[in-house]
Residue, then its C-alpha position, 0 to 999 in steps of 0.5 A: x326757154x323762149x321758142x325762136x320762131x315766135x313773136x313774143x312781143x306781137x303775142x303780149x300785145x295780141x293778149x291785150x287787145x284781142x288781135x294781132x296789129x299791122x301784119x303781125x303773126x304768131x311766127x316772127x318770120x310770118x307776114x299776115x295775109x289779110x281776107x280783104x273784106x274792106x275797108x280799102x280806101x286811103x283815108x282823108x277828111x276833107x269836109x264839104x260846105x254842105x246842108x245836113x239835108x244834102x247829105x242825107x240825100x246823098x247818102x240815100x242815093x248812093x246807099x240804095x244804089x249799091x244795096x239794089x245794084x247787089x242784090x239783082x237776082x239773089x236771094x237775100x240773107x238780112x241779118x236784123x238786130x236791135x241796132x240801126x246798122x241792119x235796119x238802115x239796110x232794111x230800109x234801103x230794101x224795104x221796096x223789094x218784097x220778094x226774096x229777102x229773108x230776114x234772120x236774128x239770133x239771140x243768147x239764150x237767156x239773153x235779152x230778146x234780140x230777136x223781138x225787134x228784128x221781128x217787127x222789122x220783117x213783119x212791116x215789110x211782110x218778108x220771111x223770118x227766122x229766129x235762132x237761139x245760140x245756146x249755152x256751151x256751144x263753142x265746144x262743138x264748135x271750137x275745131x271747125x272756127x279755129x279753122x276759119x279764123x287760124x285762132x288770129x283773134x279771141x274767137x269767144x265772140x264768134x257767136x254766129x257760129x252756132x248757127x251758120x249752118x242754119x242761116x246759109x241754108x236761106x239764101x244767097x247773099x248775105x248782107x252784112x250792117x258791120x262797121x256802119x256804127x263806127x262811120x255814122x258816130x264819133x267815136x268819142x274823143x275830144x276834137x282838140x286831142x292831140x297826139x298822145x290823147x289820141x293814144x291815150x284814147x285808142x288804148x282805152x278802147x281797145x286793150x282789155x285790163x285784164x288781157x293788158x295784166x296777162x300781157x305785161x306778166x308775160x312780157x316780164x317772163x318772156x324776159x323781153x326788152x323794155x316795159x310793156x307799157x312803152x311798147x304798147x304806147x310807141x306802136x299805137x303813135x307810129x300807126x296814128x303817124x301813118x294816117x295823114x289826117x289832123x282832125x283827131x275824131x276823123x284820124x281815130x275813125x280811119x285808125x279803127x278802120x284800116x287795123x280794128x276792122x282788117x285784124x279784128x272784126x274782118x276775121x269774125x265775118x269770115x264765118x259768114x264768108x265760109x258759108x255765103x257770098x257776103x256784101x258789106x255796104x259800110x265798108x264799100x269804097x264809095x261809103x267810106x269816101x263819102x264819110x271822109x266828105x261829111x262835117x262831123x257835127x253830121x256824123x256825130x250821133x247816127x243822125x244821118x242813120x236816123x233821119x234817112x229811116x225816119x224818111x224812108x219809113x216812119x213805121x220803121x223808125x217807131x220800132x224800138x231801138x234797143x239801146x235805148x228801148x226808145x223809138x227813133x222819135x224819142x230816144x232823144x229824151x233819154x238822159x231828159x224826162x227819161x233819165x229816172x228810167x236810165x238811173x234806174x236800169x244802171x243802179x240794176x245792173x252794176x248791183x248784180x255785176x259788181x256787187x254780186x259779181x253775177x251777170x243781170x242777163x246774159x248779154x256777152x259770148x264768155x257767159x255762154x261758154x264760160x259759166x257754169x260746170x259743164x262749160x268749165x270742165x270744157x275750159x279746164x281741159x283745154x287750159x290745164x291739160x295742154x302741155x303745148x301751152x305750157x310751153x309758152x305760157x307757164x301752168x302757174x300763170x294760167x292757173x292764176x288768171x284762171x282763179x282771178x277769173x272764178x274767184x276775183x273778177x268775172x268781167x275783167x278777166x274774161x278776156x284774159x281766159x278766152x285769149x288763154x283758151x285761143x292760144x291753147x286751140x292754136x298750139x294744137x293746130x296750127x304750131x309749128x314746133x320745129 
């Protein structure tokens, strides 16, 4: 007995991706209302006839202006990670040595995040402060970011949740590295992709395997029309139609900009927007048309990222870069003289993840909130105790997914689960029944 006030095929393709798409909601007659955190620009690629160098200059320039004009008189929250999006926005601030703090969170038994933003804020001699999200934090947490986010995301992966309150405390403005990965990077697919490779592409980075199993047994339970398979095909092509860009690495950059970031990573920093005022230069108007300006071959690699580090503050750059434990100076020779190390870190992990079917370290939310038993009495009860959810996923399929998950796959089907458990929370908030 389907409920008529839900978007069934909006829900399946939530399920499968992690997020609603366009200005979908759970309810049919719902129109989303978005936080407008940025992106905001109308997306074009139109390249300019410039040097490498210029851009980097021209990106420095621009940059730094906006970081300076921001923070006059604020006390500065810096989140630091391992990355070089938070350490890009420490060097454009690496001259203001007064009222910066800089923090850095890690899982516990993760890998040392932390250690890196460390050094950072030891070159630069600004306060720092370290947190550890510990093991079964989200169930202390899960009524107070249902409430943020209104469950319109897998919120499993909110993990500065554990620690908000902690980090508000030290300032503020808080400024934020989100999106500098997708604009100052290819995202990977080929330049002579055409339409239905873009698509190809867009579902294999975005739709989970496992959320797209749940989503299609749904879809056929719910008795919708068609295949799921076609739906989820025909949505994605009728978004890219929408950006009038034929450069395809441009065109998928704008796609994950206007839904990725707006439906997806957008409801993840309200966390930070509860709690401090928040600035986030990536999404800055002036940055994405600068980006929209700039020959890929520029933007491809992070090298506009590296080599204005590398200007600004050499000491920086010979921090390790966490991707490739490697400074700014020799990451390049990764898959070179290097490459025995990289064989040798790959044959580890997919040993442990694969064969064993056991995390090498914990380097993901869901191992957190997931594993062991006190984390799975929390998860049961929320998945085989709420009749609410029954009501729209039916116990057998969540018990399946739920046995795939123990039993099968942890990997895989983990999304699957934090997707179950997000749509538990919101049938107890939020659903409006009658």
């Amino acid at each position: 007995n389907k409920i008529k006030s839900l978007d069934y095929a909006s829900i399946a393709v939530w399920f499968s991706t992690g997020f609603f798409l366009g200005n979908k909601h759970f309810y049919s007659d719902k129109v989303y209302e978005s936080p407008n955190l940025g992106p905001n620009i109308d997306w074009f690629y139109n390249p300019r006839n410039i040097s490498f160098n210029q851009a980097v200059d021209e990106f420095a320039d621009l940059f730094e202006s906006l970081i300076q004009n921001k923070v006059k008189g604020k006390k500065v929250i810096l989140p630091i990670s391992g990355g070089l999006d938070s350490r890009t926005i420490a060097a454009a601030l690496s001259k203001k040595k007064k009222n910066i703090v800089a923090i850095s969170y890690e899982f516990e038994g993760g890998i040392k995040e932390t250690e890196y933003a460390k050094r950072i804020a030891d070159i630069f001699d600004w306060e720092f402060h370290s947190f550890t999200i510990p093991n079964g934090y989200l169930w202390e947490k899960i009524n107070e970011i249902s409430l943020i986010n209104n469950c319109l995301i897998d919120f499993t992966h909110s993990r500065q949740a554990a620690v908000i309150d902690q980090i508000s405390y030290h300032g503020d403005l808080l400024i934020s590295g989100q999106w500098g990965d997708v604009l100052f990077d290819n995202p990977g697919i080929e330049p002579s992709a055409n339409l239905e490779d873009q698509v190809k592409f867009i579902i294999k980075k975005i739709v989970k395997p496992g959320g797209y199993e749940l989503a299609s047994k749904l879809w056929s339970h719910w008795d919708i029309e068609g295949r799921f398979e076609n739906e989820l095909n025909k949505k994605f092509k009728n978004y890219l139609l929408d950006i009038e860009i034929s450069n395809p690495i441009s065109k998928v950059r704008a796609f994950k900009s206007i839904h990725w970031a707006n439906r997806w990573a957008n409801e993840g920093l309200k966390i930070f927007t509860s709690h401090n005022e928040m600035f986030i230069p990536y999404y800055s108007d002036e940055i994405c048309e600068f980006i929209c300006t700039v020959p890929e071959k520029y933007l491809a690699d992070r090298k506009i990222q590296i080599e204005y580090i590398k200007r600004k503050s050499p000491e920086l750059a010979r921090v390790l870069w966490q991707k490739y434990d490697m400074n700014l100076y020799k990451y390049k020779y990764f898959n070179s003289i290097y490459y025995p190390l990289r064989i040798s870190r790959y044959l580890n992990r997919i040993f442990k993840e694969k064969l064993l079917n056991i995390p090498s370290i914990i380097e993901r939310n869901w191992e957190l909130q997931f594993l062991g038993k006190k984390n799975d009495i929390q998860l049961k009860k929320w998945l085989f105790d709420n009749p609410e959810l029954n009501k729209i996923v039916p116990n057998n399929i969540v018990e399946d997914f739920y046995n795939k998950f123990k039993y099968v796959d942890k990997i895989k089907y983990s999304h699957s689960i934090g997707m179950l458990l997000s749509l538990s929370v919101w049938t107890k908030k939020f659903w409006r029944q009658k």
